[in-house]
C-alpha positions as CSV (number, residue, x, y, z in Angstrom):
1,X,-10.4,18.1,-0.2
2,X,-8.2,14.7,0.0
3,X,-7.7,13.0,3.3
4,X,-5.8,9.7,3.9
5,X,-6.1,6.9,6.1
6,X,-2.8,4.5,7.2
7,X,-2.3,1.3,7.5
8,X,1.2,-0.7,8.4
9,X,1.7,-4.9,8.1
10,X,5.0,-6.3,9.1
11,X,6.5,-8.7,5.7
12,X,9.7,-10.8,4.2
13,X,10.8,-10.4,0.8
14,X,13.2,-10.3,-1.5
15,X,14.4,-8.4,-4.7
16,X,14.8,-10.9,-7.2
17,X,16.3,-9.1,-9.6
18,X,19.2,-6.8,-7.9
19,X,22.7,-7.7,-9.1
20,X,24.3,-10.4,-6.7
21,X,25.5,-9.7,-3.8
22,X,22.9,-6.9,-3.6
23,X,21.8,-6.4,0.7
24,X,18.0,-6.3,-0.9
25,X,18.7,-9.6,-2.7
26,X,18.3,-11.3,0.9
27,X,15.7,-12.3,2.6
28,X,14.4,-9.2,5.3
29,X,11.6,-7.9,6.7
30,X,10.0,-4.2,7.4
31,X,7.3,-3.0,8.8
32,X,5.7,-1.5,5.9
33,X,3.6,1.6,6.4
34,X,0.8,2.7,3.5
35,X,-1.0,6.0,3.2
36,X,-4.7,5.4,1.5
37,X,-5.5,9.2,-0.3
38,X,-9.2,10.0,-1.2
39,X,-9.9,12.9,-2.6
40,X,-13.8,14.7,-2.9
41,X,-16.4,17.1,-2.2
42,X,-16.9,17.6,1.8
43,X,-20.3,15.9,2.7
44,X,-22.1,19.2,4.0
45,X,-24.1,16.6,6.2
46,X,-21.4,14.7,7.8
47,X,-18.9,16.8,7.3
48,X,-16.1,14.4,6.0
49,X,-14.9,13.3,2.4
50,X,-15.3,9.7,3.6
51,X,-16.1,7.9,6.6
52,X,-12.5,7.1,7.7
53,X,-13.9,3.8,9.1
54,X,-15.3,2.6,5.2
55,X,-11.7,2.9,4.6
56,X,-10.8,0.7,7.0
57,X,-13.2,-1.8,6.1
58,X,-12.1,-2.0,2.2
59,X,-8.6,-2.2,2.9
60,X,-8.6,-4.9,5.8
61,X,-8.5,-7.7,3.0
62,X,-5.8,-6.6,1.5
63,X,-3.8,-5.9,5.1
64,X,-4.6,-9.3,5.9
65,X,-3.1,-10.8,2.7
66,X,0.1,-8.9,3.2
67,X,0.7,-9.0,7.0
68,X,3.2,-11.6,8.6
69,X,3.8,-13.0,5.0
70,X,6.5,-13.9,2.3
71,X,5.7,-11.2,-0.3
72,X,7.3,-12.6,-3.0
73,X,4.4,-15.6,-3.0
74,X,1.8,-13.6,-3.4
75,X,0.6,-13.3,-7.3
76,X,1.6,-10.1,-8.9
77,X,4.7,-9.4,-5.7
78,X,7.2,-12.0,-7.2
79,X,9.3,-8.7,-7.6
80,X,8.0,-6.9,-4.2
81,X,9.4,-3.3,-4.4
82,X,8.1,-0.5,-2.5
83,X,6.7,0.6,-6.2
84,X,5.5,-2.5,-7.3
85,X,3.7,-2.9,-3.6
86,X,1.9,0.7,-4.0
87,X,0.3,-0.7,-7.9
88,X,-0.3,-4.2,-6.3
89,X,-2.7,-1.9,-3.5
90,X,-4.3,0.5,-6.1
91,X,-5.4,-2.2,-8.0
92,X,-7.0,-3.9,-5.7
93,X,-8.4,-0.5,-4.1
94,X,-9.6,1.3,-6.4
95,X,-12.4,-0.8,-8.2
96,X,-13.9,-0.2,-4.4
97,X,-12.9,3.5,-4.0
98,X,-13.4,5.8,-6.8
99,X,-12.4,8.7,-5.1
100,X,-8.5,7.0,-4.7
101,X,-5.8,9.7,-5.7
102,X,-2.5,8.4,-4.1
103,X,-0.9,5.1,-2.7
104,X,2.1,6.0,-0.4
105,X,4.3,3.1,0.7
106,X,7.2,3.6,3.2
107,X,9.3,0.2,3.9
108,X,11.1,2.9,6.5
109,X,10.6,6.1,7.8
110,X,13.4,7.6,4.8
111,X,12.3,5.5,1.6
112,X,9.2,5.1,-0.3
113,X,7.2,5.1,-3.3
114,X,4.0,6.9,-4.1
115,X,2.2,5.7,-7.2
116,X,-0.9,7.8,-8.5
117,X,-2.3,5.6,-10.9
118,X,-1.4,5.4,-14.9
């Protein structure tokens, strides 16, 4: 069974390296929504993959880091696009949850990137 839990944070940035003149060359914001996949056996006790609240918990660090911020001044986000945003996430999630299949990261409700690990 996978599930997945959401999360949004509202961020600046800019593409560094887009040719000039390039809209995503200038500073703007979105309101950046992320979809957390887990994947596993259903817990014939509980009844769930994962307690949607663990996920939560894990991921509040890094929605804290991102939220209201410049992206491109956080290490590893100099070049913050929805792609690189998704690997910046999974590595930072998924030392802390094993059972991680999918990052999905919409910077609007028509463009995204979903990375699934190497």
């Amino acid at each position: 069974m996978e599930i997945y839990s959401s999360f949004n944070f509202d961020a600046a940035h800019k593409l560094p390296n887009v040719p000039k003149g390039h809209k995503c060359g200038q500073l703007h914001g979105h309101t950046f929504n992320v979809h957390i996949y887990v994947a596993g056996p259903i817990d014939p006790s509980f009844g769930w993959v994962i307690d949607f609240g663990d996920i939560k918990k894990i991921t509040a660090p890094i929605v804290e880091q991102l939220d209201h911020n410049y992206l491109n001044d956080i290490k590893g986000l100099e070049n913050p696009t929805s792609e690189n945003i998704a690997r910046w996430i999974w590595a930072r999630l998924k030392p802390q949850l094993s059972a991680l299949t999918k990052i999905m990261v919409q910077e609007s409700p028509r463009s995204g990137a979903t990375y699934q690990g190497e």
